[in-house]
Each structure stands twice: as structure tokens, then as C-alpha cells.
N, C-alpha and C positions, 0 to 999 in steps of 0.2 A: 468388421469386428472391432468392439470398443475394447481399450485396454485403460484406465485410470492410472495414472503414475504419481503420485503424492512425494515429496520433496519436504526430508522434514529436518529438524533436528534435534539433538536429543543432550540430557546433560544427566552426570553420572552423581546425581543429586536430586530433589523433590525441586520441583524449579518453582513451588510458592517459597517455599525458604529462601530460593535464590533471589528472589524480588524483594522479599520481605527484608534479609537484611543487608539490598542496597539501601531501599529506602530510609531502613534507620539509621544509615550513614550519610545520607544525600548524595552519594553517589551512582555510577552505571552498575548493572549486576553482571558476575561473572558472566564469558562468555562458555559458550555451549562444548560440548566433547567433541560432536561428530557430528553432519551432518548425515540424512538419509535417504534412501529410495524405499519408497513402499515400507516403510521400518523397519530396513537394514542398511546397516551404515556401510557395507560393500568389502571389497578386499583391500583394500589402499590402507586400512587401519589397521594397528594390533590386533591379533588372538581375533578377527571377525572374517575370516577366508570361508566360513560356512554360514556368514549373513550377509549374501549379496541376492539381489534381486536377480532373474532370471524369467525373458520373455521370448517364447518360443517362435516361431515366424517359418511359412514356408514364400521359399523363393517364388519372385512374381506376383506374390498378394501385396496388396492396399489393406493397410490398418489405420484406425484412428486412436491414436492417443490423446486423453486427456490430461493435462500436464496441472498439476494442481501445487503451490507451493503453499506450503502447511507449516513454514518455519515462523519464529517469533520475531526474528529482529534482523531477518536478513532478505535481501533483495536474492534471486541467484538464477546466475548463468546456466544452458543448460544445452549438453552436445550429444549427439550420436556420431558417433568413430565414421567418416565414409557415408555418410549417408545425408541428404538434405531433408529438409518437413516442410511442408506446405500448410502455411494455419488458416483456417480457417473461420476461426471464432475466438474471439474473446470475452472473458466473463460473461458467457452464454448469450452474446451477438454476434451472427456473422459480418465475415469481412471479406474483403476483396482478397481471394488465393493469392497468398505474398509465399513464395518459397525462398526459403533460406537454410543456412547451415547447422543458423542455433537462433534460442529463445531466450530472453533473459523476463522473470516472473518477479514482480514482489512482494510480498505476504497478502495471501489470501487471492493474487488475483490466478485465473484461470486460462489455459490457452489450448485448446482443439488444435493438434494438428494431423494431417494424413500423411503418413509412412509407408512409402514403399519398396518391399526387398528388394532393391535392384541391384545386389551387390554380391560378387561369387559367395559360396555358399562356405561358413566358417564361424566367426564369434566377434564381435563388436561392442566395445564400450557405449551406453551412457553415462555421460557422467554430468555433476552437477558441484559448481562451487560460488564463491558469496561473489556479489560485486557490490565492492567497500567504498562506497561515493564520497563519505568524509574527508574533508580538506581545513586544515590552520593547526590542528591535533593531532597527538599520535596517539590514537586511541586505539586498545587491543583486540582485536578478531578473531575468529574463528577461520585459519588461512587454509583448513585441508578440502579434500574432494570428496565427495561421497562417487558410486559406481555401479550401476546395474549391467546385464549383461544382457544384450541382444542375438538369441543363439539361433540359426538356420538350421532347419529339418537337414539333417543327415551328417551337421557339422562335427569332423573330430579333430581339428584345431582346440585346444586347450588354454592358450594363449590369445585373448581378446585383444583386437588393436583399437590404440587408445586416441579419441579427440584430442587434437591441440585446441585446449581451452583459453579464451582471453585471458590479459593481464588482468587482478584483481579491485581493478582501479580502474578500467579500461571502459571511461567514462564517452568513448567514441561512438565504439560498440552498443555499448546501452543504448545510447541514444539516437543512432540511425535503427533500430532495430524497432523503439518506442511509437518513431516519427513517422513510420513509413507504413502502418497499417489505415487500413480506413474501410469504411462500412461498407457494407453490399446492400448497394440503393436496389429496392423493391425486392428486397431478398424477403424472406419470413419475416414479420412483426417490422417492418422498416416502416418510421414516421418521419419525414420531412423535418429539418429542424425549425426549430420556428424561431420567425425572423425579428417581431415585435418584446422587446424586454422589456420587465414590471418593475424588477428589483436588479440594483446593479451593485453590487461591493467588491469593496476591493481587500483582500484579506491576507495578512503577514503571518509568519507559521514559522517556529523554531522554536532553539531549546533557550531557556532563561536560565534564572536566578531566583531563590526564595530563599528568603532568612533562616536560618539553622533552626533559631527555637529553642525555647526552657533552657532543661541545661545536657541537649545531647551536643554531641562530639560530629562535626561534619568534614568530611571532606575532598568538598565540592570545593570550585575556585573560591579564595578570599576566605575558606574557612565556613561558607554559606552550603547549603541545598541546591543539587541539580533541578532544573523544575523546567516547564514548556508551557506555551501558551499558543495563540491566535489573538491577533490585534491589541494584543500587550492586556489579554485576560486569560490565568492559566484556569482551566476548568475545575470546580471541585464536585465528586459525586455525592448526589444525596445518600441521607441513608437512613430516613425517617418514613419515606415514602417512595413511590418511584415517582418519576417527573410525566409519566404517561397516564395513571394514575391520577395526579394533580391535577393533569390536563382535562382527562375525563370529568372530575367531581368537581375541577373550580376550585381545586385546593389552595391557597395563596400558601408563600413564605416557601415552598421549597425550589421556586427557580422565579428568575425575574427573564420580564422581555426587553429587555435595552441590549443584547450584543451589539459594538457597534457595527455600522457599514462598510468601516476604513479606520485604520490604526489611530491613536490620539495623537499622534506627532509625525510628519512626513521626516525621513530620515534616509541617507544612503543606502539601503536595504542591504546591500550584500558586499561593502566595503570591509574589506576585512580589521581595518583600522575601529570598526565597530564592538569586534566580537568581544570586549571586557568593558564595555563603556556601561560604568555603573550606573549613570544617570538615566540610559534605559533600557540597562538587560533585566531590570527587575518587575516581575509582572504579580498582579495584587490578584491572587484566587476568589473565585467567584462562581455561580451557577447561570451564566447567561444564555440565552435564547433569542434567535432571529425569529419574530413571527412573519408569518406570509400569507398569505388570502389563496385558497384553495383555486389551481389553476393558473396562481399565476409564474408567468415564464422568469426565470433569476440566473442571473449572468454572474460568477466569482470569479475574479483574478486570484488567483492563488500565486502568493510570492514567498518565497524562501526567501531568510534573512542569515546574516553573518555572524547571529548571536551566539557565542560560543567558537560556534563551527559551521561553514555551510554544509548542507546535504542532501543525497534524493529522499525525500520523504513520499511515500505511496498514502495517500490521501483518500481514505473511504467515503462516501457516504451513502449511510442508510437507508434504505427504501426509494430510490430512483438510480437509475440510470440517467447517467449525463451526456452528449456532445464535448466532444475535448477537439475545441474550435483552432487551439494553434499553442505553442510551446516555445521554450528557448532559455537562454543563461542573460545570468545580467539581472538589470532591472528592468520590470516593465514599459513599454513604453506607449505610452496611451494615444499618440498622434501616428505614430509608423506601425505599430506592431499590430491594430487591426486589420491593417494590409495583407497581412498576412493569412487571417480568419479565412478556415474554410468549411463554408456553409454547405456544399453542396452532398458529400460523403465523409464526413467525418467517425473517427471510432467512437462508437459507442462504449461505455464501462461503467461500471460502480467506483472501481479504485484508478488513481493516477498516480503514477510514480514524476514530482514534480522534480523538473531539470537542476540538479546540484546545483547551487547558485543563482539559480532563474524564477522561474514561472510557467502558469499554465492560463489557459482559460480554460471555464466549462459553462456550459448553461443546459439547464432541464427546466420541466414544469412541474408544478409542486401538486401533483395531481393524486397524490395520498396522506390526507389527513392520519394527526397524529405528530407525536416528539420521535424526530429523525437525528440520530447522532451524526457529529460529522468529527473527524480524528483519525491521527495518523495510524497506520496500520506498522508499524514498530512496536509491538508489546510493550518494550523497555519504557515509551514515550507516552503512552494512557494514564499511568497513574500520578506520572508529573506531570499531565496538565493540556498537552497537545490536544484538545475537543474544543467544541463546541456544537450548540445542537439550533434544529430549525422546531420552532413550534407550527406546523399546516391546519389551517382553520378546517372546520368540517366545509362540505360543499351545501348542497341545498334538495341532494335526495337522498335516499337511505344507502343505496349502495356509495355515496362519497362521504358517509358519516361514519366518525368510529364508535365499531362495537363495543357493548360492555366489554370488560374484562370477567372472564370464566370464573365460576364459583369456584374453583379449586385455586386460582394464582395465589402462588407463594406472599408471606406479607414479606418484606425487609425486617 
């Protein structure tokens, strides 16, 4: 039996206001009230002892949980009291049955796992809280737990016992738990990774600096606008047309194809002596586009930098699935650290949550035409800037060509 566990948060406000007016100040927008299960934030909070989750179970069954985090700006931890999960899949590929105690998810990604009652029969916490990767800043969080309850057919225990959850920083955890899944070779839809690269970039990712502007009041460091970029270009969205659209009719002027391949200045990436250095936390908005020839294979390093602050940032992108070939802190290292590349079963994902301080590798084939966003999955980090998108040339039969778009789509 499938049960969906959604992981949310919620804020005791309309949360476009909450965006709208950091932006008008350049700074972060408040954090959230409570985090939740299934859209109750559980008993650990005020006046909510009658908005907890509640999943029934009889002893000796196998369930599958799907663990979905739905929150906006938070990675999170995630435990049953007493009990271990065996996962099975991530962001809907399987992997090699890794059991463990806990799962730690972050925004939007997914995780399949199998639960078994093997525990006398009584009341058991899930429970779920943030894990705050930020380092150089004391920047404010949302530090409580949300709680669901895992109740046994016949239990009259009223008193659920509670998971000891990681430290909220406990950047150990995260990362042996990240590192140690890996694909289920000839499992369903399993494709060999492919060994031959087309396109190779290396690509920086954090949060910048943008000029204040007219005559509003900011304040972000120096008086300036919080902003985010990739390869020292912070994304700006159209809003004349859509950029798929463009793409389709040959629109010019609403995006260009020059994103570069690699940063315009090589630089200590994640030296912390960087994070206010004005001469390059400042990144010039623009609409750029990687183009790519249908089919072919593209290898991105993905490197977190010390601008501002380092952090784990979960890393989307659109329309593929990638290989996430090897990981780590630091800077990358382009003569040692392929050593490390494993080709053979690697996790398959949409999103990567990249190592606080470090990097990633991924490589896919660009095997669907069409404008593919790429951007961090942090809410707070889309509308300053953290994107960039790949434009996928059509292929050369109809099924690798993209459709019109429908008589009914919305204009801008």
C-alpha cells in the first residue's frame, strides 16, 4: 500500500506578499511559521494538537511511503521514532535498497521508501525539521519540527515516542545519506551512462549583489540588493513572450544564446575571504541560454561559491534526468577528482542538492528539444537570479521535434 507524505510549510501571511516585499527591500523574505506533514503542522506547535497527521499501520505489513518535500526554502530532515526505511527510489528512479534511519529531501525532490511495522504495537513519531547548510552568516530560520503520527492497529498508547533528530546543521548527515544512494542497474528504464561528452561546462552558482536602484531604500550588504546568479550572469525573466514560444517562431530580442561555458574569471570559489569582495560579487542580469544539438551528451560541474555565504543549494533541471557522477566540498578538482567519477551505477535525479561549499558533477543527453530551465530550487533564490536555461535544438523526426503550442496557451 502506497501512502504520499508531503513535507510542507506554511506562513501565517499570503506568501506572494511575503516575496514581494523582500524584493522591494533587496533583502531575504520572512521565514515561514511552521513547517508541515500532509498540511498539518502537528502537535509540537501552539493551539495545533488537532492538526497532526495520522497513518494507521497494522503490525507485520510493508508500506511504501512516498516522501515528497513541498517546502519553499528549506532542505529537511526526516525520521520515524524506532523504525528504519529502506528507499528505494528517488525522484521516480530506482536505486539500490539502502536502509537507514532517516532521509533528508530538498525542495521538490522525492524519495520512495518501504516501511515495515516491526515494532511492538503502540504510537510513533514522524517527524520532520530544516537542515540549515548556511555558513559565514547568521541568517534566521525556521528552527521548529513539524510531526506526524504512526499509530498500530490496536495501539492505546497516547504518548508517541519521539525520533532523536540531527543537529540542524548536521552537515555530516546530509551528506553521507546524499552520497551513498546509487541506481539499480537493469532495474526498469535503466540506461547505461554514456561514456562519450559533447558539451563540457563548468558552472559557479551563489548568491550575488545588484545595485539598489532609483530611489528605493535597500537593505542588502553595502546598502545594495540581494541578487543570485550562475557564471557571474543573474537570470532576468521575460515578460513579453515566453522564451519557448521564441524558441518555436524564431522570436529574436527575448533571450540570447551566449550563456557562458565557465565563469569570466577563475577565482578561489569557496574561500571565504571572497564573500564581500566587490570587484566580483556583482553579477549584470541578463536572459542567457546554453544551446545544444539534440542528443548530445553534456557534462556540468556545478560549484558553489563563498559569495555572501556558502550553501547547499538543490539544483533543478528541467526536462532530463541526470547521472550525478561524484560529489564533495572544496573546490573542484579537475586532475584528482575524476577519479572519483562513478560510471557504473550512479543516482539517477532531476534535482541535486550540491555539497555546502563544494560541487557536483552531472551529465545527461539532451534528448528533448525545447527551453529547459536550470535553477536553484530555493523559492527565495528564482526571482534573484539563481537560473539559467539550455535551449535543445529539434532532432530530425517528428517525435524529436517540438510541438506547436495549443490554441488555448495563455499570452504573458
Amino acid at each position: 500500500m502506497l501512502f504520499q507524505i508531503h513535507a510542507g510549510e506554511w506562513w501565517d501571511a499570503n506568501v506572494i506578499n511575503v516575496e514581494n516585499e523582500a524584493l522591494a527591500t533587496g533583502t531575504e523574505p520572512n521565514i515561514s511559521d511552521a513547517f508541515t506533514i500532509n498540511g498539518k503542522p502537528g502537535d509540537l506547535y501552539p493551539c495545533s494538537q488537532n492538526e497532526t497527521y495520522k497513518l494507521e499501520v497494522v503490525q507485520g505489513k510493508t508500506y511504501m511511503l512516498r516522501i515528497i518535500n513541498a517546502a519553499l526554502n528549506n532542505q529537511l530532515f526526516f525520521k520515524i521514532a524506532n523504525h528504519k526505511m529502506k528507499v528505494v527510489a528517488i525522484d521516480a528512479a530506482y536505486t539500490e535498497p539502502y536502509v537507514t534511519d532517516i532521509v533528508i529531501l530538498a525542495p521538490g525532490q522525492t524519495i520512495d521508501v518501504l516501511l515495515t511495522a516491526d515494532q511492538p504495537v503502540g504510537s510513533y513519531y514522524m517527524a520532520a525539521r530544516p537542515y540549515h547548510s548556511i555558513q559565514g552568516i547568521p541568517l534566521p530560520f525556521d528552527n521548529t519540527t513539524t510531526t506526524g503520527i504512526i499509530v498500530y492497529e490496536d495501539a492505546t498508547s497516547t504518548n508517541p515516542i519521539m525520533p532523536a533528530l540531527p543537529a540542524f546543521n548536521d552537515t555530516n548527515t546530509a551528506h553521507k545519506f546524499y552520497t551513498n544512494l546509487t541506481s539499480l542497474v537493469n532495474g526498469p528504464h535503466w540506461v547505461p551512462v554514456p561514456r562519450n561528452v559533447d558539451e563540457h561546462m563548468f558552472v559557479t552558482f551563489g548568491l550575488n549583489l545588484a545595485p539598489c536602484g532609483g530611489n528605493a531604500t535597500c537593505v542588502g550588504p553595502f546598502g545594495q540588493r540581494l541578487s543570485a546568479g550562475m557564471n557571474n550572469e543573474s537570470f532576468l525573466f521575460p515578460t513579453s513572450l515566453s522564451m519557448l514560444q521564441a524558441f518555436f517562431y524564431n522570436v529574436s530580442g527575448i533571450y540570447t544564446t551566449d550563456f557562458p561555458d565557465k565563469p569570466p574569471v577563475e577565482f578561489d570559489y569557496t574561500n571565504p575571504s571572497i564573500s564581500f569582495d566587490q570587484s566580483l560579487i556583482f553579477a549584470p542580469k541578463s536572459t542567457k541560454v546554453k544551446k545544444l544539438k539534440y542528443n548530445s551528451t553534456v557534462e556540468i560541474v556545478l560549484q558553489d561559491t563563498a559569495f555572501i555565504a556558502v550553501e547547499n543549494h538543490p539544483i533543478h533541471v528541467h526536462g532530463f534526468n541526470f547521472y550525478v557522477l561524484a560529489q564533495g566540498f572544496g573546490n573542484y578538482d579537475p586532475v584528482n577528482d575524476p577519479e572519483k567519477f562513478n560510471l557504473i551505477n550512479p543516482q539517477l535525479r532531476n534535482t541535486i542538492a550540491v555539497p555546502v561549499g563544494g560541487w557536483a558533477i552531472i551529465r545527461f543527453i539532451a534528448n528533448n528539444p525545447g527551453i529547459w530551465l536550470v535553477h536553484c530550487h530555493f523559492d527565495v533564490h528564482m526571482p534573484w537570479g539563481l537560473a539559467m536555461a539550455f535551449e535543445v535544438e529539434n532532432g530530425r523526426t517528428l517525435l524529436s521535434t517540438l510541438p506547436s503550442p495549443p490554441a488555448d496557451l495563455p499570452h504573458c
